[in-house]
C-alpha positions as CSV (number, residue, x, y, z in Angstrom):
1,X,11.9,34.3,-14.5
2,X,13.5,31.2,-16.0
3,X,12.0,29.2,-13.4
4,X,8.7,30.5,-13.5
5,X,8.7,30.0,-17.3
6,X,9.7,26.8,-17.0
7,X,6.8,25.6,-14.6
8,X,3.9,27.4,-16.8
9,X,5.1,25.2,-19.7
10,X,5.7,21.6,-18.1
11,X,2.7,19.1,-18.8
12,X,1.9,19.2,-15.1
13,X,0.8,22.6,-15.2
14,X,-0.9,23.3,-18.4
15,X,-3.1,19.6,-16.9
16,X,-3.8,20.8,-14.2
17,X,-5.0,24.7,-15.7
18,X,-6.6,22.3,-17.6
19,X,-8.7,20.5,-14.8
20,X,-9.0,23.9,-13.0
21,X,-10.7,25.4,-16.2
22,X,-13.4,22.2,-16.6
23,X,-14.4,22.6,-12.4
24,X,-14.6,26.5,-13.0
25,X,-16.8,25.7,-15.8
26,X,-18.7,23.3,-14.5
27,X,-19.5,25.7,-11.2
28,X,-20.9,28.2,-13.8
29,X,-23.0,26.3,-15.8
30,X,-24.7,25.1,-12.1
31,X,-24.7,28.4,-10.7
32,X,-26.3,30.2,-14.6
33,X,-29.0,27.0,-14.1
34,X,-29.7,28.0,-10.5
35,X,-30.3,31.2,-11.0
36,X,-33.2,30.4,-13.8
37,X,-34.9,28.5,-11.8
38,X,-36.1,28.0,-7.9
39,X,-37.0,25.0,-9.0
40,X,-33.9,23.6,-10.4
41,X,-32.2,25.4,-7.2
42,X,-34.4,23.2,-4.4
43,X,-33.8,19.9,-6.6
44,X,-29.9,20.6,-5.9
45,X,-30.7,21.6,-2.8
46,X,-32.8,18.0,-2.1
47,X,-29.9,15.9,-4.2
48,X,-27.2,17.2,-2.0
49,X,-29.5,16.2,1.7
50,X,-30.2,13.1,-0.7
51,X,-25.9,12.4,-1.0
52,X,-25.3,13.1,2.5
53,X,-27.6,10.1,3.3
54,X,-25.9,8.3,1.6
55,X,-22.5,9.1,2.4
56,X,-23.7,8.4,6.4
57,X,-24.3,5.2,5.1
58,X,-21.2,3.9,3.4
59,X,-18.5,1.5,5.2
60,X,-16.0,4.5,3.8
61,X,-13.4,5.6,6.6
62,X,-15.7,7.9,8.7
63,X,-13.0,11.2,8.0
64,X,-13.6,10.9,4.7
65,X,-17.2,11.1,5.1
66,X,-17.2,14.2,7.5
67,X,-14.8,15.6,4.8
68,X,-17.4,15.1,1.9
69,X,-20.4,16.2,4.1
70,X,-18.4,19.7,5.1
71,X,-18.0,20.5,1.2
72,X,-21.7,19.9,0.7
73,X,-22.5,21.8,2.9
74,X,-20.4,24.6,1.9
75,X,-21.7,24.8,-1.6
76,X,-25.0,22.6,-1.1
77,X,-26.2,23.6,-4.4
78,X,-24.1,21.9,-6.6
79,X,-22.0,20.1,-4.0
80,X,-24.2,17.0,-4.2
81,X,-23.3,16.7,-8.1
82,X,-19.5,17.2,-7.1
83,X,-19.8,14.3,-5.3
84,X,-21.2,12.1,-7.6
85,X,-18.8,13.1,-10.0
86,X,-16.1,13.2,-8.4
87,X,-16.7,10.0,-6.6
88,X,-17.9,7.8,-9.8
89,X,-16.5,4.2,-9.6
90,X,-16.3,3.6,-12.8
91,X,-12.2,4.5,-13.6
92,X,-11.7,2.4,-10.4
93,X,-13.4,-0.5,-12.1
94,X,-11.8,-0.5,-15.0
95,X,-8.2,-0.3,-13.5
96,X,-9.6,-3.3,-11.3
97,X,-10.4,-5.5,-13.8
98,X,-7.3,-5.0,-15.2
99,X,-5.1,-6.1,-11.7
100,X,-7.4,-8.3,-10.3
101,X,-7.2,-11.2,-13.1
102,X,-3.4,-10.6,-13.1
103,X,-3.4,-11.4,-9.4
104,X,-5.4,-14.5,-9.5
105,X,-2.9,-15.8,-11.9
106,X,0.3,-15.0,-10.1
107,X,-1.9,-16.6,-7.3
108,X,-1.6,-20.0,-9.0
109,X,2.4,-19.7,-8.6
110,X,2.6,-19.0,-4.9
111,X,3.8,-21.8,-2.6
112,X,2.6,-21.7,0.8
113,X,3.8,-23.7,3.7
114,X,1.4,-24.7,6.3
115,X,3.3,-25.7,9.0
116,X,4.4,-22.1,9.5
117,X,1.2,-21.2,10.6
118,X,0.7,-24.2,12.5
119,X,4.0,-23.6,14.2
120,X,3.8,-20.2,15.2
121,X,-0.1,-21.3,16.7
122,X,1.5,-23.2,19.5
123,X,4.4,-20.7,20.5
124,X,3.4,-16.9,19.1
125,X,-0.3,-16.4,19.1
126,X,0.1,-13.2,17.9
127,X,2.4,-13.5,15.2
128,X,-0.2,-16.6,14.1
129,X,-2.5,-14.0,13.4
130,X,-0.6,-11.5,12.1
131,X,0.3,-13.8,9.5
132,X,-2.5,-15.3,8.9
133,X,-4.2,-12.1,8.1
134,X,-1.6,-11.2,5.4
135,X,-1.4,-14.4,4.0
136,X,-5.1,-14.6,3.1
137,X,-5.4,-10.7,2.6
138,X,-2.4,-9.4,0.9
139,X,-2.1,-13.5,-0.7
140,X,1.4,-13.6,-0.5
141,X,3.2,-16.3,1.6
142,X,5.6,-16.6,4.5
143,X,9.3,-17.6,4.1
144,X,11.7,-19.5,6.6
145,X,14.9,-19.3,4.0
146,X,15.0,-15.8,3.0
147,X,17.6,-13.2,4.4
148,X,17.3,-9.5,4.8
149,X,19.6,-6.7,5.1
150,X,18.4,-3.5,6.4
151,X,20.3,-0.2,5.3
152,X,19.3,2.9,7.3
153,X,20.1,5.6,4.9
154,X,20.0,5.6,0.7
155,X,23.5,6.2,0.3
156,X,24.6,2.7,1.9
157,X,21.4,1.0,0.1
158,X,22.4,2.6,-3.4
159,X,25.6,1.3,-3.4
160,X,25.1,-2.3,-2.6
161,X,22.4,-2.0,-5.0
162,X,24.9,-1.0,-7.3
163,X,27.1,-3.7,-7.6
164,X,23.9,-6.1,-7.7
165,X,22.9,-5.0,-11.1
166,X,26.2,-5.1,-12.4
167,X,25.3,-9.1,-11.4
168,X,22.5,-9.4,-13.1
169,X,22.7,-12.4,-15.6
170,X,18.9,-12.5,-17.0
171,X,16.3,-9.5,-15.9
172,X,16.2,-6.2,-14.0
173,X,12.7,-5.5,-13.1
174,X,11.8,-1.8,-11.9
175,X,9.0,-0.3,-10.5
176,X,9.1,3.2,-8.9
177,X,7.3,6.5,-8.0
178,X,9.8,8.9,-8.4
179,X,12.7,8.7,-11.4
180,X,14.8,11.9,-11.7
181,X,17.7,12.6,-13.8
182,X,20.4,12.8,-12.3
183,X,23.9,10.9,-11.0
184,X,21.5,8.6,-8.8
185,X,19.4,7.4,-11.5
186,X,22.2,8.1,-14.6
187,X,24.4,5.4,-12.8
188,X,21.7,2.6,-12.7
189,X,20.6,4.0,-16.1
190,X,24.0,3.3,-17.6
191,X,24.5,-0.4,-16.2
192,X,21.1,-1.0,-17.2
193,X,21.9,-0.3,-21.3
194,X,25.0,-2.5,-21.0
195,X,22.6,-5.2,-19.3
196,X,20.6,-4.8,-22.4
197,X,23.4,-4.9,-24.9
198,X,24.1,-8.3,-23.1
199,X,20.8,-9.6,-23.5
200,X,19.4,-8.8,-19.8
201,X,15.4,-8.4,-20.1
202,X,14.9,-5.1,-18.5
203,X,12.2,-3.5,-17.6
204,X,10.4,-0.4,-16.3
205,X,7.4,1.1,-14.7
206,X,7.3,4.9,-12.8
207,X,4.4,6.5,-12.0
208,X,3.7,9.4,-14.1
209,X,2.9,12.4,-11.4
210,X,5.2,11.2,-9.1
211,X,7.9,11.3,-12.1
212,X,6.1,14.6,-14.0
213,X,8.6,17.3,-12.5
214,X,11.6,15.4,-12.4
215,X,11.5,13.7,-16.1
216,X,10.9,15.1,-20.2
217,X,8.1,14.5,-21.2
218,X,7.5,11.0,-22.9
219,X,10.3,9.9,-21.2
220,X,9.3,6.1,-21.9
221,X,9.9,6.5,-25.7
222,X,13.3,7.6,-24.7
223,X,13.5,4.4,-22.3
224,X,12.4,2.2,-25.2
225,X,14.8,3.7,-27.9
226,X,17.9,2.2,-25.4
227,X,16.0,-1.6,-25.5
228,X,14.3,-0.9,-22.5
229,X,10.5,-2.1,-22.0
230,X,8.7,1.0,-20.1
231,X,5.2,2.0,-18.2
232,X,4.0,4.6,-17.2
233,X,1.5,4.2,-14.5
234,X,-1.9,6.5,-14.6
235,X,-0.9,9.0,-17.0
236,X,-2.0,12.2,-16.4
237,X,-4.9,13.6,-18.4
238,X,-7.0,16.8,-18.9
239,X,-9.6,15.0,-17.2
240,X,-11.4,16.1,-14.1
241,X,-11.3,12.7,-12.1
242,X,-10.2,11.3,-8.7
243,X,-8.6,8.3,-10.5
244,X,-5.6,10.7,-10.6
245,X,-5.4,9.9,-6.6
246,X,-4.9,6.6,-7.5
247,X,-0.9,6.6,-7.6
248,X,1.7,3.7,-7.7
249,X,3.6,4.6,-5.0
250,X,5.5,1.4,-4.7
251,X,9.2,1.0,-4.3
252,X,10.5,-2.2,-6.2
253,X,13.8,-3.7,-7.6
254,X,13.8,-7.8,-8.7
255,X,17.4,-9.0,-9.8
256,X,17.3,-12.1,-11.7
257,X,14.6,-13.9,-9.0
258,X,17.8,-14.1,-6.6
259,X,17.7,-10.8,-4.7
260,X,15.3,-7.9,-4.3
261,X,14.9,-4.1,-3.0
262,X,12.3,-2.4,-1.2
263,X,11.6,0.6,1.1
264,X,11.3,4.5,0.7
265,X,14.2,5.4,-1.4
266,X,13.5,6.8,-5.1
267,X,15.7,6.7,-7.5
268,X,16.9,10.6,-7.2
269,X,19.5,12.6,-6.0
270,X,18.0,13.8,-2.5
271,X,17.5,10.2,-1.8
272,X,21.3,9.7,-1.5
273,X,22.0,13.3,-0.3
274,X,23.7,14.4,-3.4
275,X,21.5,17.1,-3.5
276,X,19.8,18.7,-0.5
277,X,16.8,19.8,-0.7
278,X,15.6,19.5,3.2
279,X,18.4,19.0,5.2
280,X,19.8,16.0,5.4
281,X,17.6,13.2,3.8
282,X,16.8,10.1,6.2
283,X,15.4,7.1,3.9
284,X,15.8,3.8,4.6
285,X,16.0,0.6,2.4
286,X,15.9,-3.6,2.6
287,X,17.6,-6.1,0.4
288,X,15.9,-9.9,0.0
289,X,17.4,-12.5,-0.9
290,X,16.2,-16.0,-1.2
291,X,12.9,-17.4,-1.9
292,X,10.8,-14.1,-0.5
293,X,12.5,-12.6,-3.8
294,X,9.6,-14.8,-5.3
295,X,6.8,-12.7,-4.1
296,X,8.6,-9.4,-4.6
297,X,8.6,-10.6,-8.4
298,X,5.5,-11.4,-8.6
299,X,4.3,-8.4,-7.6
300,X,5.9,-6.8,-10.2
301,X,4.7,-8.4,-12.7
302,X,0.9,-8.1,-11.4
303,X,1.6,-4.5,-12.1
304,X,3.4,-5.2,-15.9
305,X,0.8,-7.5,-17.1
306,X,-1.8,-5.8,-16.0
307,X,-1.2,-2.5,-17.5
308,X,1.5,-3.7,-20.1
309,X,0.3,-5.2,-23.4
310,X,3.7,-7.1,-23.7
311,X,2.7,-9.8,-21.0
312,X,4.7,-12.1,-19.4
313,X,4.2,-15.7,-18.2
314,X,4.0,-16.1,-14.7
315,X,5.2,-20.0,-15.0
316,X,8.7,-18.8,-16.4
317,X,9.5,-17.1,-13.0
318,X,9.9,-20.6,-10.4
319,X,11.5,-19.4,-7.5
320,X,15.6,-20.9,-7.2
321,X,15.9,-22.6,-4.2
322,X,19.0,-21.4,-2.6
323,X,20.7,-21.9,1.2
324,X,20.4,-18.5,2.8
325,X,20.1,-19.7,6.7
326,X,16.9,-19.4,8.9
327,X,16.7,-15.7,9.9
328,X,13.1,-16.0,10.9
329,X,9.9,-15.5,8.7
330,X,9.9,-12.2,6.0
331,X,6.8,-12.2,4.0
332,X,7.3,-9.4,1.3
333,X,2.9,-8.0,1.1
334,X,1.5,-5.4,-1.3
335,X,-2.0,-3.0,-0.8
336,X,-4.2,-1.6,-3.4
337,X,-7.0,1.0,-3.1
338,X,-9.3,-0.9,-5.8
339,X,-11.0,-3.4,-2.8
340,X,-12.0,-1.9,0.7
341,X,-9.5,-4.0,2.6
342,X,-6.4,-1.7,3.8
343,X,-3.9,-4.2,4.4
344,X,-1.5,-1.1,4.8
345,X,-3.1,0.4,7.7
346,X,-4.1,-3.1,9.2
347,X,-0.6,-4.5,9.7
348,X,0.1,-1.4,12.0
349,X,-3.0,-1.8,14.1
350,X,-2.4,-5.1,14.5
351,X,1.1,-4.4,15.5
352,X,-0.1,-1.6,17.6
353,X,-2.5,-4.2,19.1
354,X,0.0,-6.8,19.4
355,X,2.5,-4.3,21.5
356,X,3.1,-5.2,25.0
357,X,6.6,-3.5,25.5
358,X,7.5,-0.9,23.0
359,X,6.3,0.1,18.8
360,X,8.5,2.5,17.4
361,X,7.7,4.1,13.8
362,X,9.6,6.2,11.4
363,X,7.3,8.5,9.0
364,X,7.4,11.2,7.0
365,X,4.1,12.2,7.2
366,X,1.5,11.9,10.4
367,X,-2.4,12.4,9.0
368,X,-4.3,9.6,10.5
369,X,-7.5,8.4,11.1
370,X,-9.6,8.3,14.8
371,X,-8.8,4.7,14.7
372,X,-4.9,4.6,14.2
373,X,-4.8,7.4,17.0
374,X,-6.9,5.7,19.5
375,X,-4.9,2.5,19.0
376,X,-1.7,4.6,19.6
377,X,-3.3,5.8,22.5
378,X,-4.6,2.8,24.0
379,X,-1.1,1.2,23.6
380,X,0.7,4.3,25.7
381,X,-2.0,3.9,28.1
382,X,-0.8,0.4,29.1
383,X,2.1,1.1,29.4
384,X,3.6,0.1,25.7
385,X,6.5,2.7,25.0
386,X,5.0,4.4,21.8
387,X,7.2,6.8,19.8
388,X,7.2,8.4,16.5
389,X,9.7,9.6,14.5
390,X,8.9,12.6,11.9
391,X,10.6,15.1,10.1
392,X,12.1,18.2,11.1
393,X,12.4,19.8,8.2
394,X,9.2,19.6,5.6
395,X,9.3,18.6,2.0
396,X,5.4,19.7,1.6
397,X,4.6,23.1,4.2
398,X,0.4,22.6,4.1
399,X,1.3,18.6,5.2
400,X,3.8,19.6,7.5
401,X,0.9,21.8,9.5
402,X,-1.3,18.7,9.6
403,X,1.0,16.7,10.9
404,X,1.7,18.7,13.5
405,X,-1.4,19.3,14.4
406,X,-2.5,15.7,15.6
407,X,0.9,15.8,17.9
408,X,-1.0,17.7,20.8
409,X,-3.6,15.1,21.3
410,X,-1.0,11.9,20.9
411,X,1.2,13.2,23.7
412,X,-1.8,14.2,26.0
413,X,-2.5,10.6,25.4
414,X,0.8,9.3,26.6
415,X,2.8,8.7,23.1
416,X,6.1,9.8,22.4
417,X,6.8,12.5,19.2
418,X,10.1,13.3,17.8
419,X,11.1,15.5,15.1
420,X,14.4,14.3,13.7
421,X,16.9,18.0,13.0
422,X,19.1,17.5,10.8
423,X,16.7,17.6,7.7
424,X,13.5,15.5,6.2
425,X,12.9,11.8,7.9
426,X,11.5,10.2,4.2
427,X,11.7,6.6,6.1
428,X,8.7,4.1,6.5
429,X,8.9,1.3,9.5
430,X,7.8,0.0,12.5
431,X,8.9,-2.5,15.4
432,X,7.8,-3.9,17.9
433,X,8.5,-5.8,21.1
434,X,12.0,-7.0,18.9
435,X,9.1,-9.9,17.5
436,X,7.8,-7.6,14.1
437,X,8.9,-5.4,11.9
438,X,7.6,-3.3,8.9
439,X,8.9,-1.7,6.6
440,X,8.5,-0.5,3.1
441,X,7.0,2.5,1.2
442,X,3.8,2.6,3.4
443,X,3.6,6.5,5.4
444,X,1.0,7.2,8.2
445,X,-0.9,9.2,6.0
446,X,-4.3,8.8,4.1
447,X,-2.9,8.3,0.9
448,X,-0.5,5.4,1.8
449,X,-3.0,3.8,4.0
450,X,-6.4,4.7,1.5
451,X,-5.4,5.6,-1.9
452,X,-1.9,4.4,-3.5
453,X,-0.4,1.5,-4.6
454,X,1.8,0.4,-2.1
455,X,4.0,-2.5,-1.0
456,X,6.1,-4.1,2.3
457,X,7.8,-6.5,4.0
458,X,7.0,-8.1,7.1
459,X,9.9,-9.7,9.6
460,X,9.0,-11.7,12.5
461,X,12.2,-13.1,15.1
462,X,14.5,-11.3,11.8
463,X,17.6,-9.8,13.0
464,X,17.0,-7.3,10.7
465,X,14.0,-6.2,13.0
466,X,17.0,-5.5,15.9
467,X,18.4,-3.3,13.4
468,X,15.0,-1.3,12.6
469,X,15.3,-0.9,16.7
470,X,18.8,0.1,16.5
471,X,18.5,2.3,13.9
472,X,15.5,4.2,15.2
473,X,17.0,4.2,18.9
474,X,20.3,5.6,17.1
475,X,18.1,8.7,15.2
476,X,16.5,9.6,18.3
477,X,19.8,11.2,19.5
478,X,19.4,13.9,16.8
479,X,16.0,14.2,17.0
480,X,13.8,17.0,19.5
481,X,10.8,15.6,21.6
482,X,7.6,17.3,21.2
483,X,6.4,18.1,24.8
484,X,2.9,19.7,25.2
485,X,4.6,23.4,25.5
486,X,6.0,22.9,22.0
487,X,2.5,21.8,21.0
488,X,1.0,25.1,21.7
489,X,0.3,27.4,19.2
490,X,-1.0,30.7,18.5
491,X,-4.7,31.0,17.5
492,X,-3.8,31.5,14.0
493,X,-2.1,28.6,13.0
494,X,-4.5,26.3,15.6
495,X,-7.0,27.6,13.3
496,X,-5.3,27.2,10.1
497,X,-4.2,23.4,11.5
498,X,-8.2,22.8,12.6
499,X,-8.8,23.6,9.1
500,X,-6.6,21.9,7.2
501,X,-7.4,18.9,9.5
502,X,-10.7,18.5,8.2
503,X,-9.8,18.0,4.6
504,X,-6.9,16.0,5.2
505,X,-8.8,12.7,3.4
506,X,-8.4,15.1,0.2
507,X,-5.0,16.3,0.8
């Protein structure tokens, strides 16, 4: 009972009953209209045949589309309205003109080197264009003296990270999805109010859904009353609107310009396996150091200024030039849903494309588009050793089924599908051909690849990419590999999977 109290009066739900009453109101008010008029019924009818043109039209991702056109066509007289509504452009404006002067400035402070490229065009084709597509895409640059460390699990992450921001001499810079109370984020909590009692400038940004459950409410006031400078990304309003997709998903940690954290761990206690939740909890995690730290704080403060009125100046933050040793190129790369290029998505195809021995990903969620799966495909079908690593225990149930329903028609197709035992696999990477690596907070999933803010890092002839392999080669061993007979399913649940399938854009 205490439980179920507690979840009718959090924010989240009484929002959301919120947002739940408006469409139920709006469906009545349509369907009260209707039923005055034939009239007003057939112009519904016309608007909705009138969207789906439309929507055949667009250079959306062609899922999303059939997804859209199934709805109208469940409730075609006010379906065509939903859409419009629903799909206004006008909250994705305004958050645009917000980022996208913030990220022309940082632009000016961004050094790149042109031999790099020029370079890589006479010995690695490949890697050319792989980095001349996130260079002029993402518009962050590639680094020769930067080194990364790769930690395959949050525990060993967490406590390097640790004894980093007990270093830190003049800002900690934070941006994350998930905060939670707890002795994860309590122990960076209490080193960062001593930083601030020494005059470190730090600051804070979480996103507010991911943070709703696992936070009080107004949790930035409490932030602020310890000297610490706090967003909250999107907050979230009574208001029906899809900007509320739109989530900052991004995994960032800047110390003093000199080093710098990325990957899929959150700042709660699952992530560390103090508390389990799922099993045992897989995450991964990279530390920078050197001048890609540049880019990782600039992405950062994109984010600040542009949603912050306390602003910072760009030109304050020149990058320390520091001997770290060549450990071959990392170029730190973030993706936004407010343009139509998915930088996310794109730096797996083309690694995908770029395969000729082996790709290897870790994910914790598999709900991809025709494109990614062909691609996957393709690759097995010359002979490129294609696996996937996902969870064997599920954080979300309904997600879980999706993802397990594209697993029949990737193995037919020659790819390789493991579900890892011992609990829930929360890590995000791929290598390939011990040339690239990726890895960050970016999921095979629709709303990594289409709808959140998200950010990575890409390593080309690292070391660190060797450990990726190692580390996924190393997981296999507790892991079970989906063969077709494990794919098979009784009708129910192929239904219930065919189903969910077809809305998985919207999940």
């Amino acid at each position: 009972m205490r439980k179920i109290l507690k979840i009718i009066s959090h924010r989240m739900f009484i929002v959301s009953l919120l947002i739940l009453l408006q469409i139920g109101w709006l469906a009545v008010m349509f369907l009260r209209f209707t039923s005055y008029s034939q009239y007003i019924a057939i112009a519904l009818r016309v608007l909705s045949i009138l969207v789906v043109i439309g929507i055949m039209n667009l250079s959306d991702n062609p899922a999303v589309k059939l997804a859209w056109i199934i709805i109208i066509l469940l409730v075609p007289l006010f379906g065509g309205l939903l859409y419009l509504f629903l799909s206004a452009k006008r909250p994705i404006r305004a958050m645009r003109r917000k980022l996208q002067p913030t990220i022309d400035e940082s632009a000016r402070c961004l050094q790149f080197d042109e031999t790099i490229e020029e370079e890589l065009k006479e010995k690695d084709r490949a890697a050319a264009g792989q980095f001349y597509y996130l260079e002029k895409q993402s518009g962050f640059p590639a680094y020769r003296d930067s080194r990364t460390d790769y930690y395959p699990n949050g525990e060993s992450c967490f406590e390097v990270m640790l004894e980093d921001l007990k270093k830190a001499e003049q800002y900690i810079y934070l941006e994350y999805f998930i905060l939670e109370e707890g002795i994860m984020w309590n122990s960076v909590l209490e080193i960062l109010e001593d930083k601030v009692a020494a005059g470190v400038d730090v600051r804070v940004m979480y996103d507010d859904v991911g943070s709703a459950f696992a936070l009080p409410g107004k949790y930035d006031r409490i932030l602020k009353g310890k000297g610490i400078r706090c967003v909250v990304f999107n907050r979230y309003f009574p208001v029906f609107s899809t900007i509320f997709n739109n989530r900052d998903h991004r995994k960032i940690l800047v110390i003093d310009g000199k080093v710098a954290y990325t990957g899929g761990i959150n700042f709660a206690d699952e992530y560390i396996n103090e508390k389990q939740r799922f099993g045992y909890w897989k995450d991964n995690g990279v530390r920078i150091e050197g001048m890609a730290v540049h880019s990782m704080t600039m992405m950062f403060l994109q984010m600040w200024n542009a949603f912050s009125p306390d602003k910072l100046n760009y030109g304050d933050f020149t990058p320390e030039q520091r001997p770290t040793g060549h450990d071959g190129l990392v170029l730190p790369y973030s993706d936004h849903p407010l343009d139509s290029e998915y930088v996310g998505e794109n730096v797996y195809l083309n690694m995908i494309n770029a395969a000729s021995d082996y790709i290897y990903f870790f994910t914790p969620y598999l709900i991809i588009d025709n494109e990614m799966a062909t691609a996957l495909i393709l690759a097995a079908k010359r002979g490129v050793d294609v696996k996937i690593v996902t969870p064997g225990i599920p954080d979300k149930k309904t997600i879980y089924l999706v993802t397990q329903s594209y697993y029949q028609q990737l193995v037919k197709g020659g790819v390789h599908i493991y579900q890892f035992r011992p609990g829930f696999l929360h890590s995000k990477c791929a290598v390939c051909d011990d040339r690239f690596a990726a890895v960050g907070t970016i999921n095979l999933d629709y709303r990594s690849l289409y709808l959140h803010f998200e950010n990575g890092v890409f390593l080309y002839n690292s070391s660190t990419v060797l450990d990726i392999r190692h580390d996924i080669e190393n997981t296999l061993e507790d892991c079970t590999n989906i063969t077709l007979e494990l794919c098979h399913k009784n009708m129910f649940f192929q239904l219930l999977q065919g189903i969910l399938r077809i809305f998985a854009p919207m999940l």
